[in-house]
N, C-alpha and C positions, 0 to 999 in steps of 0.2 A: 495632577495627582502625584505626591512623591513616592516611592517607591524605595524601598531597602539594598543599598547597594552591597554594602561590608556587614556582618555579623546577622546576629547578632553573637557578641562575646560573652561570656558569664565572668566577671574578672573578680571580684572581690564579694568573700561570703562571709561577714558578722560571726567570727566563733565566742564572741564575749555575750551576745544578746542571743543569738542564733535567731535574729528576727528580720537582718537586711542584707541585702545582697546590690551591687552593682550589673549593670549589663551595659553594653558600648554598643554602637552601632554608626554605620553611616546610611543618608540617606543619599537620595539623588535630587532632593528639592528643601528649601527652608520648610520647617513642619514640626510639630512636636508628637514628640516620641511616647509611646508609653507601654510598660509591660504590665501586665496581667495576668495573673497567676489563679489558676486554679480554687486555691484556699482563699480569693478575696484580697490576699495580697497585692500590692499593684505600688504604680510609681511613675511620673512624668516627668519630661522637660523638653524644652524647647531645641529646638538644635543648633547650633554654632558655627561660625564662616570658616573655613581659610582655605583661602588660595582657589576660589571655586568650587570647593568643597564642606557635606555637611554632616554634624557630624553630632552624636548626643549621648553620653553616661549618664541614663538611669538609676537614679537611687531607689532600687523598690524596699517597701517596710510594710511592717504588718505582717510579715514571716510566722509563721507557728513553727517553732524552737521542735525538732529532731523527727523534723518531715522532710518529704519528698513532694514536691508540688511541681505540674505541668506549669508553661506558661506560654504565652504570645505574644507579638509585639504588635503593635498597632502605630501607626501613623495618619496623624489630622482624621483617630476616629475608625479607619480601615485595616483590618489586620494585612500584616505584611509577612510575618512567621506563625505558625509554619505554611512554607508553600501547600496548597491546595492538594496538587499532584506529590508531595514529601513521599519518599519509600521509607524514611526513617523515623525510629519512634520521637514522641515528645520529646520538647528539649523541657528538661528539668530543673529547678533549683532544689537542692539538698540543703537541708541546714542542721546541726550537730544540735541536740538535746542541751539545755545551760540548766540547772549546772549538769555538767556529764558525767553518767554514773560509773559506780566504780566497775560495771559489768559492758560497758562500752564497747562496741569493737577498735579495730587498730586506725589511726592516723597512715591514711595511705599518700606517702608522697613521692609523686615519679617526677623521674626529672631526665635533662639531655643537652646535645646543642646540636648547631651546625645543620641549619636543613635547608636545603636547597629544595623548591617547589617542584613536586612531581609533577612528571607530565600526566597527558589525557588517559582517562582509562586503556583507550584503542592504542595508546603512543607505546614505543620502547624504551621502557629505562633503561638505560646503562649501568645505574650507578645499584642496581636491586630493589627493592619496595623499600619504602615509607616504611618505616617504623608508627606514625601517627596515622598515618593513612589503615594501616594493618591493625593498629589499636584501635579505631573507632569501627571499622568493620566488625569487630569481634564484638564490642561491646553493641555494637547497633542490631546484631544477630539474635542477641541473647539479653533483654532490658533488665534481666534480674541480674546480670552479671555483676560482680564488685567492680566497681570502679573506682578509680585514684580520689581522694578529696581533694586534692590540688595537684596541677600541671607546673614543674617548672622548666623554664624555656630557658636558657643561660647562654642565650647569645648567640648572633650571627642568625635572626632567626629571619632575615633576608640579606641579601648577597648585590649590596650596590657597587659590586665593582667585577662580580663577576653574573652575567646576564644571559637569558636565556635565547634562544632563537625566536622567540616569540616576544620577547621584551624588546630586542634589537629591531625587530619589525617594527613596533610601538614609536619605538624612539626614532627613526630613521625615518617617519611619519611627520616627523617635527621638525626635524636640524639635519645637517649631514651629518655621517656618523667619521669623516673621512677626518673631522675638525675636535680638537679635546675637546672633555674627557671619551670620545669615541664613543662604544657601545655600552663604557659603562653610563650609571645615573648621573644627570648634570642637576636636577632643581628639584623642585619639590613636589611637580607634576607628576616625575618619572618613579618616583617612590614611591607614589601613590599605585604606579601600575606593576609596582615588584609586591604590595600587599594585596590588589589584587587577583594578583599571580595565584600566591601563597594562601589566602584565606578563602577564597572561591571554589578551591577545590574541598566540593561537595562532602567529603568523608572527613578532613579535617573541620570546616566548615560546622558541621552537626554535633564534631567530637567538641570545640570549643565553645558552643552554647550548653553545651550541658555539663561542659568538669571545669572550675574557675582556675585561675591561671596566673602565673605571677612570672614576670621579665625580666630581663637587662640584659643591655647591649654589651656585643664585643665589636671586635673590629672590623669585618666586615660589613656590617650593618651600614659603615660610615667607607671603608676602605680600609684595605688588607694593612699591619703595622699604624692602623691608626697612634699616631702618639707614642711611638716606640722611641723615640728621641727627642732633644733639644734640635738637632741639627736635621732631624727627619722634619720638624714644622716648620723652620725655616724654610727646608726648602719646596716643602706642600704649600707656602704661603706665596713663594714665589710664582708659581705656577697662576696662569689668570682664571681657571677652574677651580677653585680649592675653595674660596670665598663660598662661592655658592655651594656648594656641596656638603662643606660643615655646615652651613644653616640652614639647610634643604633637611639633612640626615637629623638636628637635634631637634627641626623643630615635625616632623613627619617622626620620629621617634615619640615625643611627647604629648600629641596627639593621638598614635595609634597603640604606643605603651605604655608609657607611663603614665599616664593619666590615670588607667586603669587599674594598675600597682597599687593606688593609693584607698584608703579607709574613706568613708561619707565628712567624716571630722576633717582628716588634712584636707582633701578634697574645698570644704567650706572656708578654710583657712590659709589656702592658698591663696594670695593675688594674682600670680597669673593666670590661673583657674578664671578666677573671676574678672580680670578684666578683658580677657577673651571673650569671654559671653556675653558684657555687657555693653559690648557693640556688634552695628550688621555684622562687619567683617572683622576678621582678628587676625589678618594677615601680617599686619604689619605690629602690632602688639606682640605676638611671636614673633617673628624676626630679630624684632630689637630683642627678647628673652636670648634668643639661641646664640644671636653674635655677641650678647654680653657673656653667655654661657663659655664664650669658645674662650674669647677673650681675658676674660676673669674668672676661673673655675671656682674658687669660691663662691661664687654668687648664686650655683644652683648646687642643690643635694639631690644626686640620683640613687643613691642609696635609700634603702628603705625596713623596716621592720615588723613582720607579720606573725601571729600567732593564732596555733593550732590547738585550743586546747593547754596540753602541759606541751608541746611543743612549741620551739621557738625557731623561727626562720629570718635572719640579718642576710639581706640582698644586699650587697658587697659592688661599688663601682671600680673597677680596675682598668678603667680609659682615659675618663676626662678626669678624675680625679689625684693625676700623678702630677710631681713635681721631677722635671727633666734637665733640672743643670746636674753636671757630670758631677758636680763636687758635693752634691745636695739631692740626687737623686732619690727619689722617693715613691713608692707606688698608690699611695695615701698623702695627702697633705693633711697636714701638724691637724688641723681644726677638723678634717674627714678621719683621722685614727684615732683621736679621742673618743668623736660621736661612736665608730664603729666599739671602741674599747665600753664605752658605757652603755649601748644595747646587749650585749654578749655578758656584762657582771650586772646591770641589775635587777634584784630580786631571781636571785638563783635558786631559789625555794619556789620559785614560781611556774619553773618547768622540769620536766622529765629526763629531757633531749634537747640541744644544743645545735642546730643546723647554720652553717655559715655557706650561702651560694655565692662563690665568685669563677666568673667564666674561665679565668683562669687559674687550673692546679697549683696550689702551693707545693704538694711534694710529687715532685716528677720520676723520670728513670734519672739513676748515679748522674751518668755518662753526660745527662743536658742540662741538668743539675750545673756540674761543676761547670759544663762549656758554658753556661751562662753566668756564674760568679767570677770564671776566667775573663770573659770577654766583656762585662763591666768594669773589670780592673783594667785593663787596659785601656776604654775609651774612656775612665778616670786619667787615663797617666801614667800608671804604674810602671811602663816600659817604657815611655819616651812618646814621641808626638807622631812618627812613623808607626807605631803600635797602634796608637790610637787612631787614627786614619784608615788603619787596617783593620779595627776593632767596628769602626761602625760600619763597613761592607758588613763586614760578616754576618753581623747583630741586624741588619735590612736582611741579607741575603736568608740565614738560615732561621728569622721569625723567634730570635733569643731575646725572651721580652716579658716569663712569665714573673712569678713572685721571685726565685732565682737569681733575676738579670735585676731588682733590686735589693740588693744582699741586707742590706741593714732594714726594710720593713722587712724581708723572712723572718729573718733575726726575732723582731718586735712582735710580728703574726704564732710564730711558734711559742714566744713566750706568754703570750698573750692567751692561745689555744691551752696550752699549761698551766695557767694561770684558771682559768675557767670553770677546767676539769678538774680542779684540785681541792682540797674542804669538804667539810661537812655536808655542805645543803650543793655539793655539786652531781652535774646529772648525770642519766649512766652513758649517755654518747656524746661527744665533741664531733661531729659529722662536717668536712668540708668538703661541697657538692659543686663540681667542677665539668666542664667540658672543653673544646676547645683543642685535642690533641687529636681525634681523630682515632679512636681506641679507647676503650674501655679498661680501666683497675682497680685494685685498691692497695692501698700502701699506709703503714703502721708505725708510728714513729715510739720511739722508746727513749725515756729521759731514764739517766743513769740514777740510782737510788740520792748520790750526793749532790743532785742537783740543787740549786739555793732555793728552798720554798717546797722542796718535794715532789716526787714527781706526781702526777694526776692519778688518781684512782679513777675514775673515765674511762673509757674507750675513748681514745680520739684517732681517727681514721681518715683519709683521705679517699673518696671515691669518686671516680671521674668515668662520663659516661659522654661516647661523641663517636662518631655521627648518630642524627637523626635519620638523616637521609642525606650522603655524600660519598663521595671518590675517596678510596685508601687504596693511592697505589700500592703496588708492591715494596717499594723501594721506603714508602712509610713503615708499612709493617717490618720491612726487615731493620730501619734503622731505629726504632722501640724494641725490637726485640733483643738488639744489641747494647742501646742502650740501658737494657736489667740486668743484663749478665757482667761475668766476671772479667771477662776482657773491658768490655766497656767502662766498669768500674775502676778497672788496674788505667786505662785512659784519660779516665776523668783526673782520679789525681793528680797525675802528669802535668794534666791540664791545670788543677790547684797553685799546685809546685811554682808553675812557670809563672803565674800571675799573681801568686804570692797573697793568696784570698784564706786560708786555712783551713778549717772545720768547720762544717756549717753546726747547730747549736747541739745536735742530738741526729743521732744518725736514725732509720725508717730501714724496711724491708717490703717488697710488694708480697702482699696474702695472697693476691687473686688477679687474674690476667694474663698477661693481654689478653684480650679479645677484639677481635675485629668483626667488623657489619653494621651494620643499622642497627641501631639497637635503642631502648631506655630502662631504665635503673629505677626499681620502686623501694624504697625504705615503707616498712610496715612497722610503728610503734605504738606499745598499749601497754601501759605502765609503764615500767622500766625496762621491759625489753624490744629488741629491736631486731628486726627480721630483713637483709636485703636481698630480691628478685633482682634477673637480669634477664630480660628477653631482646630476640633477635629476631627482625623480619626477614623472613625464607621463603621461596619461590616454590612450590608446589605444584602438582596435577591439580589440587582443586582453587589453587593460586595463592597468594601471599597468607603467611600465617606466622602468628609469633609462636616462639620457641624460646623454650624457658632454658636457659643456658647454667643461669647458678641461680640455687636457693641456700642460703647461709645465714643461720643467727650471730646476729653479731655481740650478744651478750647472754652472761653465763643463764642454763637452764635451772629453774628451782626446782 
């Protein structure tokens, strides 16, 4: 009899029908899956191999368009969710009213990064509560509570290179840990026990079958500076662990997110969708996908485009997607900045709000800003070949790698965000929803009246929201803190001067922040305006609770 190992997820919910939704799950035996829903809605499929593993995305249809309906999962006929023994209420599918009236409430979209798996209820965090862990408490308390209409997760949302004492066990179970890659993930086994590390625990667990959820990787998911140079994959490739670990991480990515990311349409129109399913095992059908992936980035788009309504959300890949010769550096390849450039302009009449998620910030503090245009210039050349040699410790050492560290896509991005927001039929926010720094902001960029094309009539903002759940040392927050200030700024240019990078296109100022903790970031929009929350999980007498940190409209009141 199989049994439910992983999920179930709620990942992708029909806001053009408001009639289908996805769900993902694993099971622990081959078996077809199927969800059941309350209102008759319902949806099967069979479940798929790899690597010993099974696993099944649910297309459910027959939704009734601006309801809330219970569901269940069942396997070969047997429900498997909800547990018997569950303390938590139904997991739910929500689906938006089509068409949505003009009296609608707001598009709630939270978003974060960076979460390292909480330990046991009984265990001691170090690092403070869960932000998600504290969010689904809250809402499981109170089932009339509002809740987010989509979750977005922006990366690092498992930590294959940094492992828990309980994953070390796992693995040290299998191999020595004495032999590379040590404790961290070596294959596609060990991935499997860092998701379910992270999805098992009970509070998150329950919070992701009931609010849908949209992904993408950063760099630890695969290894800390994944892809942060030409000369950094050389030498990751030399290494006799590397092999397996990028196609452990893309193909254990693509199975456990991305797959989900996708609509029932791409989903159908996938081939490697389908010819994964259309064998027992699909082991090696993925494999070959991930090492042509690693090998030839064009060949796969992890990029993706969702919509909410008059809301628009472009999932932004900033990993596998960059082109790493010094002379030609790029954090987009030519045929990935087009696509991105043509999700973001067409039919701008067609949304409200403008959301671009890439895990990493385009507008950072001055101070890293500039050390990262400094120190591209240099391991370009610009000082000689002892500079350059010097430039890429640094750029390993100090993790200078965001939009920044490629001066000419900022360049392209900014203009491009200006470009967007600008016209007649453009919308009232240009939102780019970032994490990855370990600190919470927001920062506002301002183009000078003479700029070529005008500046945007938009809001276009920068906000960035991280950790979910992780470590900010001290010596983080003091060196963020430093890098907004004036000193840091009067450094940064210094740092310009010497590597001879110049102005970046349009200077920004931070609105809001730092903040440090665990935290996530909800944009609230209905109509044209747009409302951002910030909450932070805090340790209390009656234990972990969020705390509402900032509440600030971000566009003007009528």
């Amino acid at each position: 009899m199989s049994g439910l190992r992983l999920g179930p997820l709620l990942r992708y919910v029909d806001w053009e029908t408001g009639s289908r939704a996805t769900v993902w799950v694993e099971t622990t035996r081959p078996c077809t899956a199927e969800v059941r829903c309350a209102d008759g809605a319902a949806g099967t499929s069979p479940t798929f191999a790899v690597q010993g593993h099974h696993y099944a995305l649910v297309v459910v249809d027959g939704l009734t368009p601006g309801s809330t309906t219970a569901y269940e999962v069942l396997l070969d006929g047997r429900r498997a969710w909800p547990p018997e023994d569950s303390r938590f209420p139904p997991s739910t599918i929500s689906t938006p009213a089509v068409p949505r009236p003009e009296d609608a409430g707001p598009v709630r979209v939270a978003f974060g990064s960076c979460r390292w798996a909480a330990p046991p209820a009984d265990g001691h965090d170090p690092v403070g509560p869960d932000a998600l862990d504290t969010l689904a408490v809250r809402l499981a308390a109170d089932p009339g509570a509002t809740r987010p209409d989509v979750l977005l997760l922006l990366g690092d949302q498992v930590y294959a290179d940094e492992t828990s004492k309980a994953i070390q066990r796992r693995i040290a179970a299998r191999r020595d840990l004495a032999e590379a890659p040590g404790a961290e993930v070596a294959d596609y086994e060990e991935y499997t026990h860092l998701y379910d590390e992270s999805w098992r625990d009970p509070d998150v667990r329950w919070l992701l079958s009931t609010v849908p959820s949209c992904m993408i990787f950063d760099d630890h998911d695969v290894v800390d500076d994944w892809n942060t140079s030409a000369a950094w994959v050389r030498d990751m490739r030399a290494t006799p662990w590397w092999h397996e670990r990028i196609v452990s991480g893309l193909m254990s990515y693509w199975v456990y997110q991305h797959i989900g990311n996708l609509s029932p349409e791409a989903l159908e129109a996938d081939p490697v969708y389908a010819a994964v399913r259309a064998v027992p095992d699909g082991t090696e059908t993925l494999r070959e996908h991930a090492a042509a992936s690693d090998a030839e980035p064009a060949r796969t788009r992890w990029s993706y485009r969702r919509v909410f309504g008059r809301v628009r959300l472009v999932m932004v890949d900033t990993r596998a997607a960059r082109v790493l010769d010094e002379q030609d550096r790029a954090m987009l390849r030519d045929e990935e900045a087009r696509w991105l450039r043509a999700e973001m302009l067409d039919r701008p009449d067609s949304y409200d709000h403008l959301l671009i998620g890439t895990s990493l910030p385009w507008l950072l503090p001055h101070l890293i800003h500039d050390a990262e245009t400094w120190n591209a210039a240099l391991c370009r050349g610009e000082r000689g070949g002892r500079w350059a040699r010097l430039g890429e410790k640094v750029r390993r050492a100090c993790d200078l790698e965001h939009w920044a560290a490629f001066p000419e896509s900022f360049r392209r991005l900014s203009e491009l965000l200006r470009e967007a927001g600008t016209g007649p039929a453009a919308p009232a926010t240009v939102c780019v929803l970032s994490g990855d720094v370990h600190h919470a902001y927001i920062a506002e960029p301002r183009w000078p009246a003479s700029t070529p094309g005008g500046s945007p009539s938009a809001r276009v903002l920068q906000l960035t929201c991280s950790p979910v759940h992780n470590s900010v040392p001290a010596s983080i927050r003091l060196g963020f803190r430093f890098g907004w200030s004036r000193a840091g700024r009067w450094l940064g240019r210094v740092l310009a001067a010497h590597g001879r990078t110049g102005g970046p296109p349009m200077p920004w100022r931070r609105t809001g922040g730092p903040w440090f903790g665990n935290q996530l970031m909800t944009l609230s929009l209905r109509g044209r305006k747009a409302t951002l929350t910030l909450v932070q999980a805090t340790s209390g007498p009656a234990g972990a609770q969020l705390e509402t940190t900032l509440e600030r409209s971000l566009t003007p009141e009528e």
